[in-house]
C-alpha positions in Angstrom: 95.7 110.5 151.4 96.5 107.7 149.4 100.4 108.6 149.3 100.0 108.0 152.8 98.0 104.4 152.8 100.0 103.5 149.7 96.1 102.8 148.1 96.4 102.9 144.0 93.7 106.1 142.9 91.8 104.8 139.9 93.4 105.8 136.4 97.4 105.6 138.6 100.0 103.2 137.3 98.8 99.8 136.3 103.0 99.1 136.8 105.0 97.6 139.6 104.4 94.1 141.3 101.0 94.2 141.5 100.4 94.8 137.8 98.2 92.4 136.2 98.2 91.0 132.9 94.7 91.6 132.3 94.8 95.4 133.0 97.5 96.2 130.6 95.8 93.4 127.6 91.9 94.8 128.4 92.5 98.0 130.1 88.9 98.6 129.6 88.4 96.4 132.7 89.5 99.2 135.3 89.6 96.7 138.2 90.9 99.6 140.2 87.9 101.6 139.3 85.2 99.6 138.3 82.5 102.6 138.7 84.0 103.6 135.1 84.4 100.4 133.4 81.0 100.6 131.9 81.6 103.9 130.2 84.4 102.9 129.6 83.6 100.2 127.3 80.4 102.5 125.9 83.2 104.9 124.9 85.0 102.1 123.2 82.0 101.0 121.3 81.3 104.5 120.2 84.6 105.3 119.0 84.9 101.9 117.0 81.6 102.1 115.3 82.7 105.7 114.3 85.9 104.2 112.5 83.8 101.6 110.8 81.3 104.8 109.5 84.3 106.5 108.2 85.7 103.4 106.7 82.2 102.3 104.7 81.9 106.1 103.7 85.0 106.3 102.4 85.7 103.6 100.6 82.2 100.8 100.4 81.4 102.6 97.5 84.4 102.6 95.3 82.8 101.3 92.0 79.9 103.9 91.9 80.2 106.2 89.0 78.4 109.1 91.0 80.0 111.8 92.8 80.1 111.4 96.3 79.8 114.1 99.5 82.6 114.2 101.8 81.0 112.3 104.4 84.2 111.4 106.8 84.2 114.9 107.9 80.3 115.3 108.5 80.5 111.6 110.5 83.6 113.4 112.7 81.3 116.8 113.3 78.4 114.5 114.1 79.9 112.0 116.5 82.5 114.4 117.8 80.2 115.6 120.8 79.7 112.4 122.2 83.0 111.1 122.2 83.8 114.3 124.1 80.6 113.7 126.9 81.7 110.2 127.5 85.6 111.4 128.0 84.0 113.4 130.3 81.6 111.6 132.0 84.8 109.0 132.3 86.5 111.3 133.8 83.7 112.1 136.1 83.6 108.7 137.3 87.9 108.7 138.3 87.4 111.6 139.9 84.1 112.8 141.3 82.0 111.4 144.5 80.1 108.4 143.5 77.2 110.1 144.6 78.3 113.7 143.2 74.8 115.4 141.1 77.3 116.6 138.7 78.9 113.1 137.6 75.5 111.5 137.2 74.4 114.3 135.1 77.0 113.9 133.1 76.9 110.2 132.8 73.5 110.5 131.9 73.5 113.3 129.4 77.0 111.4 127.8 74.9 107.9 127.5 71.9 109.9 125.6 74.0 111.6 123.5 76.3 108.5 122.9 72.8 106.1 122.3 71.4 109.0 119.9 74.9 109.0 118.0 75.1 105.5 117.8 72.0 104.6 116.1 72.1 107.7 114.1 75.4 106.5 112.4 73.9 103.3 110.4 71.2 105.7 108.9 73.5 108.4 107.9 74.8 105.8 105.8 72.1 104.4 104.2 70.9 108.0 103.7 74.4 109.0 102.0 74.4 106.0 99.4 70.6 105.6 98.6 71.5 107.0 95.3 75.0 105.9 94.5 73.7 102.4 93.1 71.2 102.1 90.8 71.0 98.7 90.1 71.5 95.3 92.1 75.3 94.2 93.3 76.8 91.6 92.1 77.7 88.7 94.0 80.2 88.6 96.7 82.8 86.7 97.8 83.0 86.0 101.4 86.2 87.2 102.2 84.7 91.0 100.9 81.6 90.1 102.5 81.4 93.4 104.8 78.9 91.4 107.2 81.5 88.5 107.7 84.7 90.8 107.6 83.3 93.4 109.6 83.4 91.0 112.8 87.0 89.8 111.9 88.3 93.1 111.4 87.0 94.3 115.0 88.1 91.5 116.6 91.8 91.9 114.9 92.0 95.5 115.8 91.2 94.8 119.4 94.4 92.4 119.4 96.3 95.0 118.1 94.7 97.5 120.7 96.1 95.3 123.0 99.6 94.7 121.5 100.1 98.4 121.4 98.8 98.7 124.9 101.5 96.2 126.2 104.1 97.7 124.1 103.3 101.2 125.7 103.8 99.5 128.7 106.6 97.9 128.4 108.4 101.1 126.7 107.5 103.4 129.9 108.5 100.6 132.2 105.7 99.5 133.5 104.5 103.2 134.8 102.1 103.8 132.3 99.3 105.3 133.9 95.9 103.6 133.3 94.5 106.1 131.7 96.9 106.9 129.6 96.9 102.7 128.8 93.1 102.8 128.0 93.7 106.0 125.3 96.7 104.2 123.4 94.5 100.7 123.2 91.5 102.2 121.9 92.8 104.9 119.7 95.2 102.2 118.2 92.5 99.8 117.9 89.9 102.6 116.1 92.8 103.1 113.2 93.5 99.6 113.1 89.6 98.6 112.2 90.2 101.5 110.2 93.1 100.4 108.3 91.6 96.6 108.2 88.7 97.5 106.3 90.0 100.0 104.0 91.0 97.5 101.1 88.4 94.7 102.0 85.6 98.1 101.6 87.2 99.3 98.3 87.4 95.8 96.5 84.0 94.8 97.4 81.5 95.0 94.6 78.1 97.2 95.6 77.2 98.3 91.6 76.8 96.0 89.2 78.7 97.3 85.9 76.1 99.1 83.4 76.1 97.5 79.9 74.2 99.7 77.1 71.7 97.0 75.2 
């Protein structure tokens, strides 16, 4: 058992003297487990790009005079099955055989659905605000530039993910299970991209104003 051999189980405390810096910044890395470290990151990815969704559906298209469908909530329905596979194929990987039929059927039914999902999101989008401009936008500045800011923002929020990881750390003294460090870095790094883009979204221009003559 590993009580017995003293051996760290994948997911355990990333605290004591053999902590590492990198685990508790990028606890996406799971050098303990690195059978889960790629669905790991695909969970990552997929929760991130559903904040972003959210975040140009709710507020990209501040300036159009038409009414617009609550799409947050039909994004949340949509995605919500595949952020639930990958948690479990995830978990599958901490805790199953590495050759167990169940985890690989998982895994591979949570990286179909996840794949599906994440290419559906973009056209959802562009299917939601096909009407909500009828005319060209205006120019935009860089700095509201969603293509430019969109990068910045994910990369800040990651940072953040990272100081809240560390501070979750520190606070439990260093027993933080890994786990448990993984879910407080990438939900605090979904509302911080979130939160980012929320004003740059709203004050960029996507209708150009409708003069009569």
């Amino acid at each position: 058992m590993d009580t017995v051999t003293g051996r760290r189980r994948p997911g355990s405390e990333v605290g004591g003297r053999d902590a590492r810096g990198g685990e508790v910044l990028w606890p996406v890395s799971f050098r303990d487990a690195p059978q889960a470290r790629s669905t790991a990151y695909g969970l990552a990815g997929l929760v991130l790009e559903f904040s972003v969704a959210v975040a140009f559906g709710r507020y990209y298209w501040a300036d159009s005079n038409w009414p617009r469908s609550p799409l947050g909530w039909f994004l949340a329905a949509w995605t919500a099955p595949s952020v639930l596979l990958m948690c479990g194929a995830l978990a599958g990987t901490l805790t199953a055989r590495r050759n167990s039929v169940f985890r690989r059927s998982l895994s591979a039914l949570a990286w179909t659905a996840s794949v599906l999902t994440s290419l559906s999101l973009p056209l959802l989008l562009a299917a939601s605000s096909a009407d909500l401009c009828e005319t060209n936008p205006p120019p935009t500045p860089a700095y509201l530039e969603p293509a430019l800011m969109v990068p910045v923002c994910l990369a800040a929020s990651l940072a953040l993910g990272s100081l809240a990881g560390f501070g979750a750390w520190t606070v439990t003294r260093r027993r933080i299970p890994h786990i448990a460090l993984y879910a407080v870095w990438l939900v605090s790094a979904a509302v911080a991209v979130f939160l980012l883009l929320a004003p740059i979204l709203t004050a960029s221009p996507t209708c150009s104003p409708i003069t009569n003559g």
